[in-house]
C-alpha angles and dihedrals in degrees: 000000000000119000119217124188088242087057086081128072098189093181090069097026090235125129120206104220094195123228092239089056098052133083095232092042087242119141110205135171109224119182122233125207126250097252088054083049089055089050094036083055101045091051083056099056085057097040085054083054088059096034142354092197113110107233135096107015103218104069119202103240092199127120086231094050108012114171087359114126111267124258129236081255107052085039081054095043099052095036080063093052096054102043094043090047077048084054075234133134117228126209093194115119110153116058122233120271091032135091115236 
């Protein structure tokens, strides 16, 4: 699955995972909840700091790649961190808005 910023309709807190972006080739609109719309939108307003383009979703914030898309290695990376900084052990392997 690959996330892109049109993907999401905050006005009615529902993403659009596309059919071309899933492994069963199924598009589906699934709701968020307002807590996650005040950190979706907060994410934005950063995002907008790395690119206004509309694209990928997930921006690189490193000298080397800023407002590039992440790769499978940094998702992985910070996926650890946070889980290790949780004391909790992540199975997640593949990062949003890729196919594993």
């Amino acid at each position: 699955m690959r996330l892109e910023t049109s993907d999401f309709d905050p006005a009615h807190r529902m993403i659009t995972i596309r059919a071309e972006t899933t492994k069963t080739r199924r598009a589906r609109v699934v709701p968020y909840s307002p807590a996650t719309g005040d950190l979706f939108a907060a994410y934005l307003g950063r995002r907008r700091e790395l690119s206004r383009e509309r694209g990928p979703l997930f921006l690189s914030e490193s000298r080397r790649n800023a407002g590039r898309p992440i790769s499978k290695w940094t998702w992985s990376k910070v996926v650890e961190g946070i889980s290790d900084r949780a004391n909790v052990r992540s199975s997640l392997r593949t990062p949003p808005g890729t196919c594993a």
